[in-house]
N, C-alpha and C positions, 0 to 999 in steps of 0.2 A: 582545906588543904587535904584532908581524908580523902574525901570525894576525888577530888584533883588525882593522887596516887590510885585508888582504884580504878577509876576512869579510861586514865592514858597508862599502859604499860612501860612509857618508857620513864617515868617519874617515878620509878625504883630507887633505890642506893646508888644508881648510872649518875641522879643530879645532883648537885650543891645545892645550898641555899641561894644561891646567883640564878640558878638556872630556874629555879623554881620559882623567884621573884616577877624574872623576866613573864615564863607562863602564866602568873598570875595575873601580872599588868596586861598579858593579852588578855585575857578574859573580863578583861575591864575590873580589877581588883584595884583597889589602892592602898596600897601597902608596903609598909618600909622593910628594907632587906633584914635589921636587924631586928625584928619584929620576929619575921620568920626563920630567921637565925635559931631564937633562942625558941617556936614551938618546935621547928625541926631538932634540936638538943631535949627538950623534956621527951618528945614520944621515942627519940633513938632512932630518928631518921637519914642522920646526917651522911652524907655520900661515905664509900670506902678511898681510902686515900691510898693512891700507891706512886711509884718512885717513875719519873718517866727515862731516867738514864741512868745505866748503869756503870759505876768507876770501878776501875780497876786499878788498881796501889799495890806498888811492888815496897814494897820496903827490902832497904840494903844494909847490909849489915856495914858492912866494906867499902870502902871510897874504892872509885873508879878512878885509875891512873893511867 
């Protein structure tokens, strides 16, 4: 999986462990997601998570009448 990330550029913190399963199964690997789950957690691989929508919340103090 080393190999794999220096390899291809785009196998940075860009993929999850889904993403990276799927590449491996193209590469003819067989190998279960939570397998690579849990190397991608010991080396500190695992993708950066972020928010895809952002809410906006008014709080009122006051009823609307």
């Amino acid at each position: 999986m080393d190999e794999l990330r220096q390899q291809d550029p785009k196998c940075t913190r860009k993929y999850g462990y889904r993403r990276i399963t799927d590449v491996l199964h193209d590469y003819g690997f067989k190998i279960n997601h939570k397998r690579v789950l849990r190397i991608m957690r010991e080396h500190d691989w695992l993708c950066r998570a972020f928010n895809r929508q952002k809410r906006n919340i008014i709080f009122i103090k006051e009823p609307l009448v």
